[in-house]
C-alpha positions in Angstrom: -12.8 -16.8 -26.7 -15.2 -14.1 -27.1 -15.8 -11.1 -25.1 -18.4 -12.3 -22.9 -16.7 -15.7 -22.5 -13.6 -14.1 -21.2 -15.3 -11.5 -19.0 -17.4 -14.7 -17.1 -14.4 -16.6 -17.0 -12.6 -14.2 -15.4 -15.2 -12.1 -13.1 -15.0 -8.8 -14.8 -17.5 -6.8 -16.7 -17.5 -6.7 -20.4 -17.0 -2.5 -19.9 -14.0 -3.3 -17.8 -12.7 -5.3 -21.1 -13.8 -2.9 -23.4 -12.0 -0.2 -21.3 -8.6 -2.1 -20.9 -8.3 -2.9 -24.9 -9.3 1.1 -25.3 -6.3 2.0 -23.4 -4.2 -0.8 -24.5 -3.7 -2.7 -21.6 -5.0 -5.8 -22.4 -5.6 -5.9 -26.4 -7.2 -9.1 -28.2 -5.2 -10.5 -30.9 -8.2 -11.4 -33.2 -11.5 -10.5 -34.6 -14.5 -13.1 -35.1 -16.0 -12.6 -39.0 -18.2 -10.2 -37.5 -15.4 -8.0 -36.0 -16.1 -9.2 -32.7 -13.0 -9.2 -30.0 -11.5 -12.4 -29.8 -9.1 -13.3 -27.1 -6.0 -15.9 -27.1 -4.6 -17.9 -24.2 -1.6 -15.1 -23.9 -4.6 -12.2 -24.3 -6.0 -14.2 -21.1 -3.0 -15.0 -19.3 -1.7 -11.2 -19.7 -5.6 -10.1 -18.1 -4.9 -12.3 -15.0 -2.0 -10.3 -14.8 -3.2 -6.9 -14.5 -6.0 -7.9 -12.6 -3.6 -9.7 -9.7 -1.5 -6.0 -9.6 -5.2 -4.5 -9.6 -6.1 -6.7 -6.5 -2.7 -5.5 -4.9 -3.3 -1.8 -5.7 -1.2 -0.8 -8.3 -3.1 1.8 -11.0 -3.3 0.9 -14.5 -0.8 3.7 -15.9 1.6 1.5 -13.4 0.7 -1.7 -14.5 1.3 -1.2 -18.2 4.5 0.0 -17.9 4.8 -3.3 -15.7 4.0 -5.7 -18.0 5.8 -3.8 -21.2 8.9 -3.2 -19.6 11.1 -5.4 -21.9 13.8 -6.5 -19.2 11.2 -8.4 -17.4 10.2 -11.5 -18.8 6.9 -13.6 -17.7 8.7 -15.9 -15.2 9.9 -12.3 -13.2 6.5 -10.9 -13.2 4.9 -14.3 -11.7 7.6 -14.4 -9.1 6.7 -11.0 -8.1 3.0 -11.6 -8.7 4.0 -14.6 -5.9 5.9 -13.2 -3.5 3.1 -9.9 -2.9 0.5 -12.5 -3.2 1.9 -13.8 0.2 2.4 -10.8 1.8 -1.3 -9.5 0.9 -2.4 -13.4 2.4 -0.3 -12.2 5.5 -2.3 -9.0 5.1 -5.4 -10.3 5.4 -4.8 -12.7 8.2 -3.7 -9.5 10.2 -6.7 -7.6 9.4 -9.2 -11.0 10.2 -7.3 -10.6 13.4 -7.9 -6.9 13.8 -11.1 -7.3 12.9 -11.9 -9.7 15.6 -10.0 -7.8 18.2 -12.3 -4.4 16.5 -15.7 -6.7 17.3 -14.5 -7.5 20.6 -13.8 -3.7 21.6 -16.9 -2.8 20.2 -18.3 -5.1 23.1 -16.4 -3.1 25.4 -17.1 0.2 24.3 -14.5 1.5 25.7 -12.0 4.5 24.0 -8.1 4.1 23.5 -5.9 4.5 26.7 -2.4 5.1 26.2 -2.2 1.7 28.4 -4.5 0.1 25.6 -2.4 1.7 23.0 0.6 0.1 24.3 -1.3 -3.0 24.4 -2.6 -2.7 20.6 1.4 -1.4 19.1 3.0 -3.1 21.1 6.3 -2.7 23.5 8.0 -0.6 21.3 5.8 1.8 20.9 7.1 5.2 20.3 3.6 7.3 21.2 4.0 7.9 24.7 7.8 8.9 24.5 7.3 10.8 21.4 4.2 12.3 21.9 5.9 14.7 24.5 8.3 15.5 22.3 6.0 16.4 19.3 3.7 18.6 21.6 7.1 20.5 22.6 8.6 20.9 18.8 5.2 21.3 17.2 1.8 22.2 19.2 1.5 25.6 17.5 1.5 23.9 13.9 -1.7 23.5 12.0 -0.4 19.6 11.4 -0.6 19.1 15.0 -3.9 20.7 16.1 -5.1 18.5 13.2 -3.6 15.4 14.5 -5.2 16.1 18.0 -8.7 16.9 16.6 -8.9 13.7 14.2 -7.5 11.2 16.9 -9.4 12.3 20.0 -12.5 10.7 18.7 -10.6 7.5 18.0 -12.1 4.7 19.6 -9.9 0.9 20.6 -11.5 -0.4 17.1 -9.9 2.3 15.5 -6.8 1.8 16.8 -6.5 -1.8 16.3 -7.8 -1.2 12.3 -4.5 1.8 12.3 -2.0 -1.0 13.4 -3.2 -3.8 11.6 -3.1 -1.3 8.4 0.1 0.3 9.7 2.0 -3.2 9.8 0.8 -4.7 6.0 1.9 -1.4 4.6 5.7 -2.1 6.4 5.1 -5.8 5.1 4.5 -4.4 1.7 7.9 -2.4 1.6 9.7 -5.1 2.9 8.3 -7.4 0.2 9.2 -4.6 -2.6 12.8 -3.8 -1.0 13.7 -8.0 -0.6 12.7 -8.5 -4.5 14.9 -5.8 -5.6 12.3 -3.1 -6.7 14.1 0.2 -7.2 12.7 2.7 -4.2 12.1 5.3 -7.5 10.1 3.2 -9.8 6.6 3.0 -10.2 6.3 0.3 -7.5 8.3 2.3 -5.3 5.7 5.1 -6.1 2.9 3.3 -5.1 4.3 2.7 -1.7 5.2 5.7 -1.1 1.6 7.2 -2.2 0.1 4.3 0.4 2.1 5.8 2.9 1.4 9.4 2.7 -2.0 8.7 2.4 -1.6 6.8 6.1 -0.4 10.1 7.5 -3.0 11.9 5.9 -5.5 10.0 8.2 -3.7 12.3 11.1 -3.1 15.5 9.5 -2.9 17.3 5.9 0.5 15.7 4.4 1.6 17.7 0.9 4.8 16.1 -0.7 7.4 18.7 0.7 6.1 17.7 4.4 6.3 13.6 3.4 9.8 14.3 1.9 10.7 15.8 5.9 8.8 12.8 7.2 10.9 10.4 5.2 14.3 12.5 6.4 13.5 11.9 9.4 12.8 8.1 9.1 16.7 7.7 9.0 17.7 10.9 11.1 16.2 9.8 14.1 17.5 6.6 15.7 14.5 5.1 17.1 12.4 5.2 13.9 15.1 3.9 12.4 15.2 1.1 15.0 11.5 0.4 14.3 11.5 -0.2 10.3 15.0 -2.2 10.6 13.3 -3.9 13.2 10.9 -5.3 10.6 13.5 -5.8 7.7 17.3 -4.7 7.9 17.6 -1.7 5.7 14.1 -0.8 5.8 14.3 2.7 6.9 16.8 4.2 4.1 14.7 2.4 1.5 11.6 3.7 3.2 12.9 7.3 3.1 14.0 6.8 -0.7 10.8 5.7 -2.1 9.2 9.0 0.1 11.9 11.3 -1.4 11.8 10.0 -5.3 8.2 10.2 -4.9 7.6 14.0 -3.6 10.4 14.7 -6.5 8.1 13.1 -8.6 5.3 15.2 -8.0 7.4 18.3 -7.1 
């Protein structure tokens, strides 16, 4: 198949493909007589590959080293491909529910009460017991007066987008940590990038401050109540993928 064939087939552009045989990621194994790019069945299978990990977030550095890694042979990657297919399909259910529950606050009008927050996170939610605490240890950090300036304008939409977010991300690790992926590879990495950026919607969160986070994820019983609550295990592998990360970038 040609170029343009491939690129229609497959609902990309015809830069994208361009771009992906530049950088090696998806190469095709022929040329037409007049040098044109000519792609196999494999070249085609191997480009609905990297565009399902593009659809669940993985960068294309990551990818690559995905689908070259010699230990992992087609039938691995299409399990995997599988299994975070159906947690993104859980994914989205949640967020078609959040989003309904977003259009009916917006009906409402109404901000976030802790009564409301309880209603939106649940019964074990930690933010009434632990926000007491966190004012006591912290309310003359920078992190905190940031935290308070960038949620007070939070309305019950906002909320219910932060939970619905919050509780794919915990589906994601779960998914990663049940197929076996190492908390310090590059899948690990991307979790743990996903994550930091989710505190970063609350305060500034460098590396050396997500490394403290994820030490804490496991030092303090209740968080580590919550993530084994949603998989056994949950928090240490959590706080793994945190740590190899931040060394990563240390």
């Amino acid at each position: 198949m040609k170029v343009g064939e491939v690129a229609r087939l497959v609902g990309i552009s015809v830069r994208a493909l361009h771009h992906y045989d530049e950088i090696s990621l998806v190469v095709p194994s022929g040329r037409t007589p007049k040098g044109y790019r000519s792609y196999s069945a494999q070249d085609v299978e191997r480009l609905h590959q990297v565009l399902t990990y593009r659809e669940l977030g993985f960068a294309l550095d990551n990818i690559a080293d995905l689908l070259d890694d010699p230990s992992v042979d087609a039938m691995v990657h299409l399990q995997r491909q599988r299994a975070l297919l159906d947690v993104r399909i859980d994914r989205l259910h949640q967020m078609a529910a959040a989003v309904d529950k977003m259009m009916e606050a917006k009906k409402m009008g109404i901000q976030l009460s802790p009564e409301e927050q309880r209603e939106v996170f649940g019964d074990n939610w930690l933010g009434d017991e632990y926000a007491v605490e966190a004012e006591e240890r912290w309310s003359n950090s920078e992190e905190w007066k940031q935290s308070q300036s960038r949620t007070a304008s939070f309305s019950k939409e906002d909320w219910v987008r932060v939970k619905a977010e919050t509780d794919a991300l915990e589906a994601d690790f779960a998914a990663a940590m049940a197929l076996g992926v190492a908390a310090d590879s590059d899948e690990g990495s991307v979790l743990a990038e996903r994550h930091r950026e989710s505190i970063e919607r609350y305060y500034d969160c460098g590396y050396e401050m997500h490394a403290c986070l994820g030490e804490m994820y496991i030092a303090d019983e209740r968080f580590t109540k919550h993530y084994d609550d949603v998989a056994p295990g949950l928090a240490q592998y959590l706080r793994d993928a945190i740590v190899a990360n931040a060394a990563r970038h240390g």
